[in-house]
C-alpha positions in Angstrom: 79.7 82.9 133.6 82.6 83.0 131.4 85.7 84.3 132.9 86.8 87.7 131.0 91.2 86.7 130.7 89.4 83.7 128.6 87.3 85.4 126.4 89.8 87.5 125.5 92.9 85.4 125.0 90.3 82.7 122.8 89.6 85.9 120.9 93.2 86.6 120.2 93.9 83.2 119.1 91.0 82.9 117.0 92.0 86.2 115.1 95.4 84.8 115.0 94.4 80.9 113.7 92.1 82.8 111.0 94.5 84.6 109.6 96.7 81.6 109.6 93.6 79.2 107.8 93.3 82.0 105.3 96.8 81.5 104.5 96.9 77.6 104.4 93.7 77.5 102.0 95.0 79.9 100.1 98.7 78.3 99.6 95.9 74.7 99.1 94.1 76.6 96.4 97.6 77.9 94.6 98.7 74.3 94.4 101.4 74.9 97.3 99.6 72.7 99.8 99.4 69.4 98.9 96.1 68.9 100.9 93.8 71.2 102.8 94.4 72.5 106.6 91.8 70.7 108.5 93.3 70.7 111.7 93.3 74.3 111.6 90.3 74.5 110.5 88.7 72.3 113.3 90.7 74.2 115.7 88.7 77.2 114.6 85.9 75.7 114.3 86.2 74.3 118.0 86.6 78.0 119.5 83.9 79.1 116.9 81.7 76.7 118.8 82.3 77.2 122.2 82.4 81.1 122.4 78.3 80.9 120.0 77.3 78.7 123.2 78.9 80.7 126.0 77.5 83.7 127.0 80.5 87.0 126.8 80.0 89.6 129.1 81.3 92.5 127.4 79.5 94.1 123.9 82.9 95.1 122.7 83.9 91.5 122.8 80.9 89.9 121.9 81.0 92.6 118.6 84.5 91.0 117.9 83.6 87.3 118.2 80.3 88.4 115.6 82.8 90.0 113.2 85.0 86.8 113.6 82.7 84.2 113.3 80.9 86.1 110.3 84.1 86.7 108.3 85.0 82.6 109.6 81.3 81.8 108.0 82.1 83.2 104.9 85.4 81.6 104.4 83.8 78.1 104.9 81.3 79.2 102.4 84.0 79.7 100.1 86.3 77.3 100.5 83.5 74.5 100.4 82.4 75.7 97.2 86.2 75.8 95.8 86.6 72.0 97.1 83.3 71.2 95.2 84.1 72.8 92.2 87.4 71.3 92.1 86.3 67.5 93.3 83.8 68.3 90.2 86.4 69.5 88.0 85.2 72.5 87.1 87.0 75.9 87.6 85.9 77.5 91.0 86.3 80.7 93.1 90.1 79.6 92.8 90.6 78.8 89.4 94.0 80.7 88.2 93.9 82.7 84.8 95.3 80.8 81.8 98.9 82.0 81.7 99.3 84.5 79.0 101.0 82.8 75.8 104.1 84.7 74.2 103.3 83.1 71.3 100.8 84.8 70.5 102.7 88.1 71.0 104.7 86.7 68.8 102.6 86.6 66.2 101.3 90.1 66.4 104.6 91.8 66.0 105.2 94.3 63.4 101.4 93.7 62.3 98.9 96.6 61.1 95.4 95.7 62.2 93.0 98.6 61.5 93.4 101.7 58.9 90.9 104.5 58.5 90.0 108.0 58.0 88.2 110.9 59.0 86.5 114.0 58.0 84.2 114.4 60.8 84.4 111.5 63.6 81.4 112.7 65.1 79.2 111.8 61.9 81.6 108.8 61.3 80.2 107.0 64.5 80.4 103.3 62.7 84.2 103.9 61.8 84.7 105.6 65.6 83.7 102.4 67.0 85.6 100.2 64.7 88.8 101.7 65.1 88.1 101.6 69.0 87.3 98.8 69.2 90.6 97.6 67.9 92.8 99.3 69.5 90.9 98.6 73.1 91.6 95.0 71.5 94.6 94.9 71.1 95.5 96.7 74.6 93.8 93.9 76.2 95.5 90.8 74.4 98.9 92.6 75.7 97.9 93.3 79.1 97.1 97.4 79.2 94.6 99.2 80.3 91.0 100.1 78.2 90.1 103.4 78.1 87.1 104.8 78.1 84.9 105.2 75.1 84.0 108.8 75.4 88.2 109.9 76.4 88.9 108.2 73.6 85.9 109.8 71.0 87.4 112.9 71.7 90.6 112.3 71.6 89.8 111.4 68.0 87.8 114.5 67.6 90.7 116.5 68.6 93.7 115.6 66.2 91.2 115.6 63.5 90.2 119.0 64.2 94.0 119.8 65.1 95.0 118.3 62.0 91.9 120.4 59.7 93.2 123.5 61.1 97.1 122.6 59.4 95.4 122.2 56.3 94.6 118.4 56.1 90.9 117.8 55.1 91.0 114.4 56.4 93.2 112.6 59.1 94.2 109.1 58.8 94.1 106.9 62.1 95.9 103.6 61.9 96.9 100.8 64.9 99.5 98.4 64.9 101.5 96.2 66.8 105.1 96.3 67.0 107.4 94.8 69.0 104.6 93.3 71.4 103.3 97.0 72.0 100.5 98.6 70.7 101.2 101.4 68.1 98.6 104.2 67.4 99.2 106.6 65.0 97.2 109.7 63.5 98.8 111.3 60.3 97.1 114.4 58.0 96.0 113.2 54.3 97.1 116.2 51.7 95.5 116.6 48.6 92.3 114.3 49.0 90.8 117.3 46.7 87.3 117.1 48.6 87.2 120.6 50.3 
């Protein structure tokens, strides 16, 4: 019979000595650690052991030790496979995103990348997409977020009927970039003589 003080103070420090291993892997897998923490590791691994072969009294503490040997299992799966990956030189569960290049900021400044207009942008579905498709482009390669397709359709459908109602038989839509930000910009055409 295991003696309760035990169970509980092994519990402890296995919640404790995960937390920690989760840590060490994590600064391993960042490049911080010049090596992985397998004493840790074993360490955990040892009280991992002992506690599956020992038989604890309590269901609260036996719940615990489940939940902590689980979330331990799923760790090991995880780290293994980031090992592998890298031993194989291949990108893994780790693998950092490429940094973001300024250059290529750089290159998009002050640049228009998509023109059109509209009469009705609900029967101009082809052009809709187009010009949404840009600009959710062009979000992306600086870092913003995408909105949704259909926010976005009737945004569209909303200056241009804002914009009919001042007299302007068809709006003009038009994204940039300038200055490394994303520049959208609606404007009423005068005069196109087609009303």
């Amino acid at each position: 019979m295991s003696d309760e003080p035990d169970v509980k103070r092994d519990l402890e420090a296995l919640e404790v000595d995960l937390k920690k291993l989760e840590a060490e892997y994590n600064m391993f897998f960042s490049g911080r650690a010049p090596r992985p923490p397998w004493e840790t590791r074993r360490r955990v691994e040892t009280l991992v052991k002992r506690w599956d072969r020992d038989h604890i009294e309590t269901a609260g503490d036996r719940f615990r030790f489940q939940t902590l040997q689980a979330r331990f299992q799923k760790f090991v799966e995880l780290w293994d496979r980031g090992l592998r990956a890298r031993e194989e030189g291949r990108p893994g569960p780790f693998a950092q995103p490429p940094p973001k290049a300024p250059a290529k900021k750089e290159e998009k400044d002050n640049k228009v990348l998509y023109v059109t207009a509209f009469k009705d942008p609900m029967r101009e579905m082809d052009k809709l997409h187009s010009l949404y498709d840009t600009l959710m482009d062009a979000r992306r390669q600086i870092g913003e977020d995408v909105v949704p397709f259909h926010r976005f359709a009737a945004l569209v459908k909303d200056q241009v009927s804002k914009l009919r109602d001042t007299g302007s038989p068809e709006v003009a839509f038009r994204v940039a970039v300038k200055d490394g930000k994303v520049n959208f910009t609606v404007r009423g055409m005068k005069g196109t003589g087609e009303q």
